[in-house]
Structure formats: structure tokens, C-alpha cells
N, CA, C and O atoms as a MOPAC input file, in Angstrom:
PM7 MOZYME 1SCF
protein

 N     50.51400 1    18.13600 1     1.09300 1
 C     49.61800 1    17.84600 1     2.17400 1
 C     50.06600 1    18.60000 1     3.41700 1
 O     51.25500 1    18.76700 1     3.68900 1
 N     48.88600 1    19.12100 1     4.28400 1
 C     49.54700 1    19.93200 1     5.30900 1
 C     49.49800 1    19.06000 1     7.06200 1
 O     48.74100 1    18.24600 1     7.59100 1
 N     50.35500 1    19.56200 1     7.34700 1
 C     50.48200 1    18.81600 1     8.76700 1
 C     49.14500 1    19.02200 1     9.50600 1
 O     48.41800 1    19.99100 1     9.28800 1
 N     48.81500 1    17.86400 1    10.56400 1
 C     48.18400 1    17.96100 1    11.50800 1
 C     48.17800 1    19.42100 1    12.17600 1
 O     49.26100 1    20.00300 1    12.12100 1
 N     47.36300 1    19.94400 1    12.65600 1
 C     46.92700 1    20.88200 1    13.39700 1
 C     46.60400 1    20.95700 1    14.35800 1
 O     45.52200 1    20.37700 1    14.45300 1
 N     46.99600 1    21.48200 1    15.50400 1
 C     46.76700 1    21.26300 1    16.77200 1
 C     45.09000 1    21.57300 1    17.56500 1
 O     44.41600 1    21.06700 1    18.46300 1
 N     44.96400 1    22.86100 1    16.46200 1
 C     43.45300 1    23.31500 1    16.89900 1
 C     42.34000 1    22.10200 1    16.31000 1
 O     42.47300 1    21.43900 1    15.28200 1
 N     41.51700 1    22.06000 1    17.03800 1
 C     40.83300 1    20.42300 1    16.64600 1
 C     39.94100 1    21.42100 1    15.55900 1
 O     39.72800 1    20.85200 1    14.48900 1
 N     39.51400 1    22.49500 1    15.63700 1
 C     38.03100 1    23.23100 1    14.87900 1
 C     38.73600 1    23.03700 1    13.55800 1
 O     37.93200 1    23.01200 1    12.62700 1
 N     40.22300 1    22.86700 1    13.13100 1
 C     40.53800 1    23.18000 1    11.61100 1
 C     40.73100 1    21.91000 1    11.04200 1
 O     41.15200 1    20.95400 1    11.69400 1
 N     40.33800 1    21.84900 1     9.44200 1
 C     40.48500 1    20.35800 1     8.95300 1
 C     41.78400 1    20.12100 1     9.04800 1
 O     42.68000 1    20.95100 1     9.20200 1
 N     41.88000 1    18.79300 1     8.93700 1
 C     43.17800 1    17.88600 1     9.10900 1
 C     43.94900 1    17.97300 1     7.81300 1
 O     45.14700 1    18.23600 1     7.71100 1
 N     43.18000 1    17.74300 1     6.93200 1
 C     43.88200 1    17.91500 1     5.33200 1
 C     43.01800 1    18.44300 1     4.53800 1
 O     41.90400 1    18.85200 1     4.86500 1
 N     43.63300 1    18.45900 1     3.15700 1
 C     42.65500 1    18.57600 1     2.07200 1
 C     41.90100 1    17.89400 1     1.71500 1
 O     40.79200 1    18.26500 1     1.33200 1
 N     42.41800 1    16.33200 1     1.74800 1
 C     41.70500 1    14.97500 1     1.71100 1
 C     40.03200 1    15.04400 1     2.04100 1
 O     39.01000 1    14.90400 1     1.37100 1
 N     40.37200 1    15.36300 1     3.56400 1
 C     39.31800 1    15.49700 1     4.54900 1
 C     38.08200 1    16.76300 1     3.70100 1
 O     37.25400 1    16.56300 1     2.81200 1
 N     38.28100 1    17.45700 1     4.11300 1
 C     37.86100 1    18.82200 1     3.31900 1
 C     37.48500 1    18.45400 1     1.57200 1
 O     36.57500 1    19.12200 1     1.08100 1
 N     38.10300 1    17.53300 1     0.77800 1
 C     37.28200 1    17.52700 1    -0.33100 1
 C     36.44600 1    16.12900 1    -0.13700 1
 O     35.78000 1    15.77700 1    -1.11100 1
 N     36.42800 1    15.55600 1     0.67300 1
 C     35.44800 1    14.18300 1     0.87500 1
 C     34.12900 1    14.67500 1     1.28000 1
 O     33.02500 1    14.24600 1     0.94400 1
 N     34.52900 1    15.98500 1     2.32900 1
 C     33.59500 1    16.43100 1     3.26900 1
 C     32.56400 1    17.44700 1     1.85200 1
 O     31.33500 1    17.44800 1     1.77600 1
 N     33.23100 1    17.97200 1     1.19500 1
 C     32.64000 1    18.97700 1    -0.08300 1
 C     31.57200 1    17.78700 1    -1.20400 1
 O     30.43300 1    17.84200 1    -1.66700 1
 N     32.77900 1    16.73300 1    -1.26400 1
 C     31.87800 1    15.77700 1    -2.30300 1
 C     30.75900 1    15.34400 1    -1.84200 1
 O     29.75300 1    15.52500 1    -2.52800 1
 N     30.64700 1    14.59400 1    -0.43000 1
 C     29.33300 1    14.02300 1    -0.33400 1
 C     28.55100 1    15.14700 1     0.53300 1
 O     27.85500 1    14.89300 1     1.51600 1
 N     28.72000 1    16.05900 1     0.15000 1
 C     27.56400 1    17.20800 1     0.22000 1
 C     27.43900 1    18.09000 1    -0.17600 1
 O     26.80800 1    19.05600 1     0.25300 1
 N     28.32400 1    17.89100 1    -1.58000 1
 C     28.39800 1    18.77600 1    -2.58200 1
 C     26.56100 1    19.27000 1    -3.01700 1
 O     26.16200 1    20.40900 1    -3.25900 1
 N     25.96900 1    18.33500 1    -3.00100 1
 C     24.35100 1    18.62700 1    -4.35000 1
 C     23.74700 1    19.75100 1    -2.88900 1
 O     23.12900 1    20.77000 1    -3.19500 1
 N     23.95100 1    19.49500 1    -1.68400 1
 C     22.82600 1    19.94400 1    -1.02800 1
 C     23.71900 1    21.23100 1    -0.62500 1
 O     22.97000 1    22.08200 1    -0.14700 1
 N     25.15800 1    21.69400 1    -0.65800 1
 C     25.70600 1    22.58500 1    -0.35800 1
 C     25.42900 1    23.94400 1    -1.27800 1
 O     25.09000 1    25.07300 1    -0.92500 1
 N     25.71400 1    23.38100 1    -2.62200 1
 C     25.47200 1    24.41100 1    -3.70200 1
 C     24.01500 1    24.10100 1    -4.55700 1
 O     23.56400 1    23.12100 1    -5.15100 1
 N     23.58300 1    25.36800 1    -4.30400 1
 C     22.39800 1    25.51600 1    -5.00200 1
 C     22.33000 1    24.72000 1    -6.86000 1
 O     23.40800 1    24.74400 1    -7.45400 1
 N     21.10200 1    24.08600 1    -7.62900 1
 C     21.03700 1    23.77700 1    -8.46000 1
 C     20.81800 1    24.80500 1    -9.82200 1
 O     19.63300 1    25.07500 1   -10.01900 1
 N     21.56400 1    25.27400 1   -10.56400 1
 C     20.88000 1    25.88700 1   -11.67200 1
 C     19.63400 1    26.02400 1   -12.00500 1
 O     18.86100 1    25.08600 1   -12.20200 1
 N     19.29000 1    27.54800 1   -12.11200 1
 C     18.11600 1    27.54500 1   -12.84000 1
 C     17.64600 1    27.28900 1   -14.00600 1
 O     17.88700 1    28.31900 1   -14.63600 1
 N     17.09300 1    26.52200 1   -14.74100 1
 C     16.06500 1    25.98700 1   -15.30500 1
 C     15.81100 1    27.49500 1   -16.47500 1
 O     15.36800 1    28.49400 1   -15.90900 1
 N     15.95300 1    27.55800 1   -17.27000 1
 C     15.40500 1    28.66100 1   -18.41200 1
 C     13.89000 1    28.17300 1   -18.58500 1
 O     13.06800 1    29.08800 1   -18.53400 1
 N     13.33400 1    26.75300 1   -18.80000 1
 C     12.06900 1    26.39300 1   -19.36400 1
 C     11.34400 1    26.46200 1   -18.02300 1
 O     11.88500 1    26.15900 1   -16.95900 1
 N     10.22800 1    26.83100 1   -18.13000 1
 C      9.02300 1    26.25900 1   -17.22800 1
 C      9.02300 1    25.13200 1   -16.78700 1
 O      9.36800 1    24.16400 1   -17.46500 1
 N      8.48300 1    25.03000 1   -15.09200 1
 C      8.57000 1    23.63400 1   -14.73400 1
 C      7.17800 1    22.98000 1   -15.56900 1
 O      6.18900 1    23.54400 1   -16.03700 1
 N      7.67400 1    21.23700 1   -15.51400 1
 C      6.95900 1    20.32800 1   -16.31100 1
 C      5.34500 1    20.23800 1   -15.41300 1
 O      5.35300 1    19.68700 1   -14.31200 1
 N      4.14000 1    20.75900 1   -15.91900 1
 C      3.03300 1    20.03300 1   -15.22700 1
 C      2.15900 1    18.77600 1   -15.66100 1
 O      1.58400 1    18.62600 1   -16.73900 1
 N      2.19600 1    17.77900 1   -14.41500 1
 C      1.33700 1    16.61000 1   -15.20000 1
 C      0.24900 1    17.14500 1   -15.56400 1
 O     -0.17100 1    18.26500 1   -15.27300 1
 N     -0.37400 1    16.09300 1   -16.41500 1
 C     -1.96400 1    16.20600 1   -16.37000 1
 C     -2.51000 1    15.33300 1   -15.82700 1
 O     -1.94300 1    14.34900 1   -16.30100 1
 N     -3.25100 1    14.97200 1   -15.13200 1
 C     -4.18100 1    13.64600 1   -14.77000 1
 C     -5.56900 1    13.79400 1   -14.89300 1
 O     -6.12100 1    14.74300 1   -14.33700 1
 N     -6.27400 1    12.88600 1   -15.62300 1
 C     -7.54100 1    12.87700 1   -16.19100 1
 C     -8.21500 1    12.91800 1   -14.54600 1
 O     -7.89800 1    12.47700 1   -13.44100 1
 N     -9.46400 1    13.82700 1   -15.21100 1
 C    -10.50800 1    14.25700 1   -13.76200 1
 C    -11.61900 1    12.80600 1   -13.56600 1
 O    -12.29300 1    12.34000 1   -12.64700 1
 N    -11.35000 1    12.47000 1   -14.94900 1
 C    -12.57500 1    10.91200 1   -14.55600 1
 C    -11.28200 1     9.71800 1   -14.72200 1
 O    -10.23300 1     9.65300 1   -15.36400 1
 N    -12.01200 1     8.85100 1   -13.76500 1
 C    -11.21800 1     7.99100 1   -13.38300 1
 C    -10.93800 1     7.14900 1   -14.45600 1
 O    -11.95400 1     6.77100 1   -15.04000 1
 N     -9.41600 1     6.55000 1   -15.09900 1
 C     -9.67500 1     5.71000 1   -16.20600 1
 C    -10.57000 1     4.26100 1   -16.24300 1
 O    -10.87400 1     3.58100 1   -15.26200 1
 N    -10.87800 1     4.01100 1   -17.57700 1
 C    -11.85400 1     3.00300 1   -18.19300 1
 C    -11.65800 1     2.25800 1   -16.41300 1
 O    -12.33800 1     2.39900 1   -15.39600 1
 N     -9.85600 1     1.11500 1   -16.83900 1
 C    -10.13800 1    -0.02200 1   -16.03100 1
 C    -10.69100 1     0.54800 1   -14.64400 1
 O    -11.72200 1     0.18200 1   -14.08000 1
 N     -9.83200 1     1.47200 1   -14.23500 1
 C    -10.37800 1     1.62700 1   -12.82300 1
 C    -12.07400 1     1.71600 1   -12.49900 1
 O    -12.69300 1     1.18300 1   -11.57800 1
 N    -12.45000 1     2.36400 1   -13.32000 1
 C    -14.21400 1     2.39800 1   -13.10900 1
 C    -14.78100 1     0.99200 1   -13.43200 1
 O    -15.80500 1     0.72500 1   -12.80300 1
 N    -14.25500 1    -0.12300 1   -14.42200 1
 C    -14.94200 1    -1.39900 1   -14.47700 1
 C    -14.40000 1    -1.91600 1   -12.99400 1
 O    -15.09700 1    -2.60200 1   -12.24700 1
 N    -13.46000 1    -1.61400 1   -12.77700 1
 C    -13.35100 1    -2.72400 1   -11.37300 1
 C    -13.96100 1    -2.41700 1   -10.26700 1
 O    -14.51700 1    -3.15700 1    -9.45500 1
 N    -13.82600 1    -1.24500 1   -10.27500 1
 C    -15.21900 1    -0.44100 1    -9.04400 1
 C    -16.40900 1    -0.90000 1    -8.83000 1
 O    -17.19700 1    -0.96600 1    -7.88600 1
 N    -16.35100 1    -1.27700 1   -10.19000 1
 C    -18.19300 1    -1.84300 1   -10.16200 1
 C    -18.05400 1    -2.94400 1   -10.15500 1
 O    -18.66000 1    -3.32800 1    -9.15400 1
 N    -17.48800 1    -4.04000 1   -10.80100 1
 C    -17.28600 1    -5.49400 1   -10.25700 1
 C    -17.26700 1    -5.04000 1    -9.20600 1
 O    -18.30400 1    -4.53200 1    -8.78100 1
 N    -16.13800 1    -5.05500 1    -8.43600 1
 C    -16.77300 1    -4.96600 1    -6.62700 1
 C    -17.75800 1    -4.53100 1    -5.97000 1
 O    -18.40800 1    -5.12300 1    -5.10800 1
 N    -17.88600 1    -3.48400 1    -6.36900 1
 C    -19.63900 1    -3.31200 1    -6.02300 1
 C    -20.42400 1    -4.46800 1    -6.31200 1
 O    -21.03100 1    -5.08100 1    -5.43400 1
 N    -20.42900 1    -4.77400 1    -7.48700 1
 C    -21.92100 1    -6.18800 1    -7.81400 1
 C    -21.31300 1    -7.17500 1    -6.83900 1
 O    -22.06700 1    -7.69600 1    -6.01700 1
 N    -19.52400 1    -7.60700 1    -6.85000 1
 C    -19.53200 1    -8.71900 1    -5.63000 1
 C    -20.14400 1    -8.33400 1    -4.35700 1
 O    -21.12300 1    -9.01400 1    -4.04900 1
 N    -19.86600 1    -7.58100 1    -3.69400 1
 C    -20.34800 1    -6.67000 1    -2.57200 1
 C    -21.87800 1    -6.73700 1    -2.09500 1
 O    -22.33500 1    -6.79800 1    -0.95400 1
 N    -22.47700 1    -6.70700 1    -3.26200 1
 C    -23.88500 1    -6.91100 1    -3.50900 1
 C    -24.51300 1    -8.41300 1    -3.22000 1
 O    -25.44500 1    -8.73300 1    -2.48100 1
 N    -23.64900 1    -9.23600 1    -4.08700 1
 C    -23.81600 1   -10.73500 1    -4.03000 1
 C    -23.44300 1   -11.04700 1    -2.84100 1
 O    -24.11900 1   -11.98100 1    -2.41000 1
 N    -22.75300 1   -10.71900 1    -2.20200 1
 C    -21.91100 1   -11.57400 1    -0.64900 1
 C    -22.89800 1   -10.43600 1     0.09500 1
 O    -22.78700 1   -10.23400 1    -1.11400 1
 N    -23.39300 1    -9.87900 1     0.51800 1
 C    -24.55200 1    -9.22300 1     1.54100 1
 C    -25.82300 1   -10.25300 1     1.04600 1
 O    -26.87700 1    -9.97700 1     1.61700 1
 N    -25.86200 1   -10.78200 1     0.59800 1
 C    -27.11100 1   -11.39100 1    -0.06500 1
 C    -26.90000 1   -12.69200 1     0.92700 1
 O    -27.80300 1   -13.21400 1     1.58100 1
 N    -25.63800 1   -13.07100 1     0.90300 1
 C    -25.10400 1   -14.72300 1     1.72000 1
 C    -24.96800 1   -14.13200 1     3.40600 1
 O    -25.58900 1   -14.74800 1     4.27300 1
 N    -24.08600 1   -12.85800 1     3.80800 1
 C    -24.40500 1   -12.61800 1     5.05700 1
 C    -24.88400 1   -11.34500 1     5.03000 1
 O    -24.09100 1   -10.50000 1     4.61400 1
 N    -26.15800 1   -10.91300 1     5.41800 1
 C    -26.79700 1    -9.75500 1     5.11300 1
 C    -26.33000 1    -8.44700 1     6.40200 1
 O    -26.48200 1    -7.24100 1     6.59800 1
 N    -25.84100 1    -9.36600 1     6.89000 1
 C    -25.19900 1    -8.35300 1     8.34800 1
 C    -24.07400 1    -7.74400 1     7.60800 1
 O    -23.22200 1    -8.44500 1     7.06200 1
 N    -24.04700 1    -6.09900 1     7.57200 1
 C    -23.17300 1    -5.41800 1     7.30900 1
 C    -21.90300 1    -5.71700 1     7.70700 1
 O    -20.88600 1    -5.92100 1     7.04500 1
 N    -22.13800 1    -5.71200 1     9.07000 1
 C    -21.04600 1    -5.56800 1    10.33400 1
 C    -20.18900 1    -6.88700 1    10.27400 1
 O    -18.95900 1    -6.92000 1    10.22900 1
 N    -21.14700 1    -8.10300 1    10.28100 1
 C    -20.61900 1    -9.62200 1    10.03800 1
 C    -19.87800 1    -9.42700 1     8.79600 1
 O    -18.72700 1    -9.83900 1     8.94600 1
 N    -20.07700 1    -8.98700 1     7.69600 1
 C    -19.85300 1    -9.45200 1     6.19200 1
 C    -18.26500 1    -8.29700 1     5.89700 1
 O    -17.59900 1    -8.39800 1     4.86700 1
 N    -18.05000 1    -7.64400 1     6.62400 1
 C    -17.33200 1    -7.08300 1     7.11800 1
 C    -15.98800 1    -7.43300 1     7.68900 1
 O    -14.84900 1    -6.98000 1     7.57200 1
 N    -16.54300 1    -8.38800 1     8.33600 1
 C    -15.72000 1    -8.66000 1     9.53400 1
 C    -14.92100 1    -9.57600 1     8.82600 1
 O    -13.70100 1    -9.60000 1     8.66500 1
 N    -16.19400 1   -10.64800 1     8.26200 1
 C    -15.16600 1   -12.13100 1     7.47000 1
 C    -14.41800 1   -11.33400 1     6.69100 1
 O    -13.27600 1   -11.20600 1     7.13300 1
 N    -14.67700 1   -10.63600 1     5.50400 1
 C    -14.39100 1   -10.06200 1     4.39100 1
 C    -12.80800 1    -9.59100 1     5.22900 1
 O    -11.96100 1   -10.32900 1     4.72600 1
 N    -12.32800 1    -8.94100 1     5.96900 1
 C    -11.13600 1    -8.22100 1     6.91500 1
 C    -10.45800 1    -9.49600 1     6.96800 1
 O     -9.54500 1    -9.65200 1     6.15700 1
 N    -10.77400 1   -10.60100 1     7.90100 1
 C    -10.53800 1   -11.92200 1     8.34400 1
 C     -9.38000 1   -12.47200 1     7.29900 1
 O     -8.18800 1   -12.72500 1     7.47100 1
 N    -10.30600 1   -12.55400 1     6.05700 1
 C     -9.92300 1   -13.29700 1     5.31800 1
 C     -8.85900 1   -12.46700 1     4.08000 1
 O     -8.27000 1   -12.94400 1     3.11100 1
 N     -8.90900 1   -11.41500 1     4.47000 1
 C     -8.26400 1   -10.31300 1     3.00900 1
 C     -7.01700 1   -10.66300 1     4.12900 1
 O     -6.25700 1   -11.48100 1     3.61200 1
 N     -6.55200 1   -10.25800 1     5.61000 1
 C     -5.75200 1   -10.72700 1     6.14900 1
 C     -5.16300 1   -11.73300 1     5.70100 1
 O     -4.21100 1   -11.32000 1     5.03800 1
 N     -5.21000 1   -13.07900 1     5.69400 1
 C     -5.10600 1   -14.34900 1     5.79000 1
 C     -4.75600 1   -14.70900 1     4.23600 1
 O     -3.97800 1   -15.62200 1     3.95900 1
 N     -5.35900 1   -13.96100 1     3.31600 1
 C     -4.62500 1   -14.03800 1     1.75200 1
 C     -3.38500 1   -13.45000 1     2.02600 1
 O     -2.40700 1   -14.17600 1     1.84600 1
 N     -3.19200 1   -12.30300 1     2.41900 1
 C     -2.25100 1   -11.36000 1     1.93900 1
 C     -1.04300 1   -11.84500 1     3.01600 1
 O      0.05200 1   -11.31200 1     2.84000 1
 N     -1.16800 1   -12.84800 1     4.14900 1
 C     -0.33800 1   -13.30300 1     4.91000 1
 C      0.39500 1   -14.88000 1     3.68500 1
 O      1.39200 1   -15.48100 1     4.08600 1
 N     -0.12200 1   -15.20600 1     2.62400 1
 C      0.18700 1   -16.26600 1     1.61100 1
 C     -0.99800 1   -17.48100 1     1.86600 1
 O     -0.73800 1   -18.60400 1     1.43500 1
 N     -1.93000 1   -17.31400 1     2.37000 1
 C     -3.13700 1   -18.45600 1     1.91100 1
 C     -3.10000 1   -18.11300 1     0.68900 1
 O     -2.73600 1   -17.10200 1     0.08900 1
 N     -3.67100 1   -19.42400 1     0.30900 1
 C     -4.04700 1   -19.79300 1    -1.33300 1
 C     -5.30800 1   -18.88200 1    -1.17900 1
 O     -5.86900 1   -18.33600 1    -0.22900 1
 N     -5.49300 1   -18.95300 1    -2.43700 1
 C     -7.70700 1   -18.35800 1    -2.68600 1
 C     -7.91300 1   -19.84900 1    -3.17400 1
 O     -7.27000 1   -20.69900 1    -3.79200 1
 N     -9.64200 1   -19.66200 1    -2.33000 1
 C    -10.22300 1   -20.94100 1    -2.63400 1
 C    -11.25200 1   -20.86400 1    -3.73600 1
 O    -12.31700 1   -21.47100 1    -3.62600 1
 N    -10.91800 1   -20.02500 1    -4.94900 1
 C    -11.86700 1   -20.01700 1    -6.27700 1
 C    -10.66500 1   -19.33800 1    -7.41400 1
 O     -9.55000 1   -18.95200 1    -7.06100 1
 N    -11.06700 1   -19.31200 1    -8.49900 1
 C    -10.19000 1   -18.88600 1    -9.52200 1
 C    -10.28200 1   -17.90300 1    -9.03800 1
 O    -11.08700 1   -17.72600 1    -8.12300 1
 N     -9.23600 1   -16.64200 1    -9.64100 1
 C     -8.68500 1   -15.46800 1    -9.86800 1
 C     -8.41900 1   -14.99900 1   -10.94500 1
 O     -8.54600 1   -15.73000 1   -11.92800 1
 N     -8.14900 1   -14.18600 1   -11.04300 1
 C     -7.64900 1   -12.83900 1   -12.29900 1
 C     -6.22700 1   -12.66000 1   -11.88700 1
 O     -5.63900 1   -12.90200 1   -10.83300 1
 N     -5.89000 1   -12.21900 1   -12.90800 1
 C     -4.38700 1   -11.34400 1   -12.68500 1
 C     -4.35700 1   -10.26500 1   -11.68200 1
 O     -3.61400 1   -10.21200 1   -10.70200 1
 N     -5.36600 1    -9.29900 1   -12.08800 1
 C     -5.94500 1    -8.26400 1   -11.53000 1
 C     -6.79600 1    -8.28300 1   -10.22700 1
 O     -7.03500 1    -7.29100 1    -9.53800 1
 N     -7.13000 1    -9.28800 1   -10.03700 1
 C     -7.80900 1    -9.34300 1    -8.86900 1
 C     -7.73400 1    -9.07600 1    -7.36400 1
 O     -7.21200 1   -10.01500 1    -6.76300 1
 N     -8.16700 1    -7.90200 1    -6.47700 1
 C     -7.67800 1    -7.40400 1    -5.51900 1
 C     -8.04300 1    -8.59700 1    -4.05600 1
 O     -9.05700 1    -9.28500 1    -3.93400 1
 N     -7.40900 1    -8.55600 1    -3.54600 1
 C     -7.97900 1   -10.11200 1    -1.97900 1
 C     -9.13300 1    -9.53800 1    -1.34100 1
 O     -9.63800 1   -10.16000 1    -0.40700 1
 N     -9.60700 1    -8.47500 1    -1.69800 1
 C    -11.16900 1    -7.89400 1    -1.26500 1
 C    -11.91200 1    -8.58600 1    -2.04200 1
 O    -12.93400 1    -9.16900 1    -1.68100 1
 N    -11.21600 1    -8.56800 1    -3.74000 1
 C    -12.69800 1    -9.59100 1    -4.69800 1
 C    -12.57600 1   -10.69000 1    -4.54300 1
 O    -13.55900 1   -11.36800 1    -4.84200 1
 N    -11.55300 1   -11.29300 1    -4.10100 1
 C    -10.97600 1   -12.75700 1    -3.83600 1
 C    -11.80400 1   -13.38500 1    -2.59700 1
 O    -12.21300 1   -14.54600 1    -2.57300 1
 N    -12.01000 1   -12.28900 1    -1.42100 1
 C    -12.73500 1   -12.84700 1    -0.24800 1
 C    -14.33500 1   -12.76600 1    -0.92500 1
 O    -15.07300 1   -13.75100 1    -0.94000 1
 N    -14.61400 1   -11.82000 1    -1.31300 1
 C    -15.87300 1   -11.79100 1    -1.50100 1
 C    -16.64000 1   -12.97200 1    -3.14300 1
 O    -17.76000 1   -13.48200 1    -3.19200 1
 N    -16.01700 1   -13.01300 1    -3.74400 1
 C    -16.10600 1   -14.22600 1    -4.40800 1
 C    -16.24300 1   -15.85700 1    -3.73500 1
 O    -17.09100 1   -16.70600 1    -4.01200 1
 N    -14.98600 1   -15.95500 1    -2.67500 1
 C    -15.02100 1   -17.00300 1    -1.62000 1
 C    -15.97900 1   -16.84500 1    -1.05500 1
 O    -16.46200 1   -17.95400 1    -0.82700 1
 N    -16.80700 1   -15.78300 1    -0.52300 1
 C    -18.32500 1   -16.34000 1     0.65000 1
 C    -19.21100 1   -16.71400 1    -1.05000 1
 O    -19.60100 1   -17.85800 1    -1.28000 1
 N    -19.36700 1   -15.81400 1    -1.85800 1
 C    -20.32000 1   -15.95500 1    -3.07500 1
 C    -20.68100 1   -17.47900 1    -3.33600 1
 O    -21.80200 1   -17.92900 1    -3.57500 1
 N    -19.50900 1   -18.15900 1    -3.24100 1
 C    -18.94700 1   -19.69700 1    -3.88400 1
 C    -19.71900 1   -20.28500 1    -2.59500 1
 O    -20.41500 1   -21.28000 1    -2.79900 1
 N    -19.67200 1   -19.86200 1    -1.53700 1
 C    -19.99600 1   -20.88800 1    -0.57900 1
 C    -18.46100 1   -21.47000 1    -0.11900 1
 O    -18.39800 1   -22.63300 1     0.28000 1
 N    -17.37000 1   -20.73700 1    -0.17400 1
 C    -16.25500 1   -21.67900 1     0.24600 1
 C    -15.82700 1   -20.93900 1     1.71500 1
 O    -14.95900 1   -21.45000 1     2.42200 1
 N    -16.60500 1   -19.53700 1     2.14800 1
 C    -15.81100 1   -19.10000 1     2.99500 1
 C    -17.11400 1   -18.64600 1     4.10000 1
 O    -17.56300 1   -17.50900 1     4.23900 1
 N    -17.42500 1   -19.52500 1     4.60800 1
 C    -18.79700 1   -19.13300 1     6.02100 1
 C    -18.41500 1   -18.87000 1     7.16100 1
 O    -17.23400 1   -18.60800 1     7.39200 1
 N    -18.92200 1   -18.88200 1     7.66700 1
 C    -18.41800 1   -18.41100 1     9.68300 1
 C    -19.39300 1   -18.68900 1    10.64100 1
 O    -20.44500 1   -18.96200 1    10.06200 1
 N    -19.49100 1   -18.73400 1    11.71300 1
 C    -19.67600 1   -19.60800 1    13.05100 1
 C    -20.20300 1   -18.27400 1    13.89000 1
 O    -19.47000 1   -17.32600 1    14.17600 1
 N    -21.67900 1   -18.38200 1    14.24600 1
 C    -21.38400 1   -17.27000 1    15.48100 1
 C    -21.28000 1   -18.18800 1    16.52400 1
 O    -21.60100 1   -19.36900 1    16.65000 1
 N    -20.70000 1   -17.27400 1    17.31000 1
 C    -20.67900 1   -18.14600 1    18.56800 1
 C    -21.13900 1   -17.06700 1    19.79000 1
 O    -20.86200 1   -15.86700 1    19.79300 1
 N    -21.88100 1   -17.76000 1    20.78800 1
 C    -22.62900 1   -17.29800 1    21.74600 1
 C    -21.86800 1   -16.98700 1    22.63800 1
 O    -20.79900 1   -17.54000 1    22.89800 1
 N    -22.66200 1   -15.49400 1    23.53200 1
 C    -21.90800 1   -15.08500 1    23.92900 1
 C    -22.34900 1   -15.21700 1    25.55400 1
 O    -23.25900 1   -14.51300 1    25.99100 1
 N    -21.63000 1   -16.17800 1    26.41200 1
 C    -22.16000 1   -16.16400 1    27.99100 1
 C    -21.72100 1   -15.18300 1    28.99400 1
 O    -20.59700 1   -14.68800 1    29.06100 1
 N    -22.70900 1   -14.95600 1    29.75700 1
 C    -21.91500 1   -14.19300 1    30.46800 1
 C    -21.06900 1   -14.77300 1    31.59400 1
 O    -20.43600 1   -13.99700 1    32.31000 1
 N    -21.02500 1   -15.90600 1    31.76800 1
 C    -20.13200 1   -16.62200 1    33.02400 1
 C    -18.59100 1   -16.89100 1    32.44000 1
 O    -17.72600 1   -17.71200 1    32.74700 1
 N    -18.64400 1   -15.95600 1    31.58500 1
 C    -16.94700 1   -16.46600 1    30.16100 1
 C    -16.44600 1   -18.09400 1    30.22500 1
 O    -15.30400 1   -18.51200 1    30.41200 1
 N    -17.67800 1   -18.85200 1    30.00800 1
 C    -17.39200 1   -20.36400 1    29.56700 1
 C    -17.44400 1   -20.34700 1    28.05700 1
 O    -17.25900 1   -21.38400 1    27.42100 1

């Protein structure tokens, strides 16, 4: 082992100097090249089976709950409200799926009649 060094720029030991090599050994020295071609995925251009059935369940819920509040903007709003308020640990107030996303969960809840809302008027004297 070699003595301390007075110049601060030079390592202290070897110690130092192979700790400093190990944990930055991968990014110091380049990785071998590879003889084979890199690996390319494939990913199918149409969306798989499940994903396209659930698309459309939500769509038909989507359909059904505009039917209960026909206001875009309103049906919207609860639908946000309440996907919040699941995903914070409320229960759902209708069965579920395994699979079931808290978008079909809210929109099932207005469907059921378990999840309505209140307008409330708007004054201008802010009472």
C-alpha cells in the first residue's frame, strides 16, 4: 500500500482507485459487441382480442350512462369525480370484474342508479 500523498489531485491508495474502477466499471468500459443482430419485437398492428372487447363494453357503458345524464360535460364531470374517489380506496357501489377499469365501475354506478348529482344554482350575490 502506498503512502498518503501530499498532492490532493493523486489517489490515496489502490483501495481507493479500485472501488472508484468497480462502481463504474460497466459505464467506464465499453460493452462487447454482439456478433448476432439486435433482437426486434413484433407487436401486432390490430389491437388484441381482449383489448378490443373492452373498448366496446365501455363504449356501450358510455352509451347507457349519457342516456341517465345526457349532458356531455355533466356526465363527464361525475364520471372524473368518482374514478377519483375509487382510486383514492372507496368501495364500488355495484359488482365488478377482475378486469374492470374505475371508468366502467363509475359508469355502471350512474347506469344502476347508485351514483346521481345535484346541480346547484348559481347566484350571483355568492350566497
Amino acid at each position: 500500500m502506498r503512502e498518503k500523498s501530499v498532492d490532493k489531485g493523486a489517489p490515496t491508495s489502490d483501495i481507493h482507485h479500485f472501488l472508484f474502477v468497480a462502481m463504474l466499471g460497466s459505464r467506464l468500459f465499453a460493452a462487447p459487441i454482439s456478433s448476432r443482430p439486435p433482437t426486434i419485437l413484433q407487436f401486432p398492428a390490430e389491437p388484441t382480442r381482449a383489448v378490443h372487447t373492452l373498448r366496446i363494453m365501455t363504449t356501450q357503458l358510455l352509451q347507457e350512462a349519457s342516456q341517465i345524464i345526457p349532458n356531455p360535460q355533466l356526465l363527464i364531470n361525475v364520471v372524473s369525480k368518482r374514478v377519483r374517489q375509487l382510486g383514492l380506496g372507496h368501495r364500488p357501489m355495484v359488482e365488478t370484474g377482475p378486469r374492470a377499469s374505475l371508468t366502467d365501475i363509475a359508469l355502471k354506478e350512474i347506469i344502476a342508479g347508485k351514483l346521481t348529482f345535484e346541480e346547484q344554482s348559481a347566484s350571483t350575490d355568492g350566497v
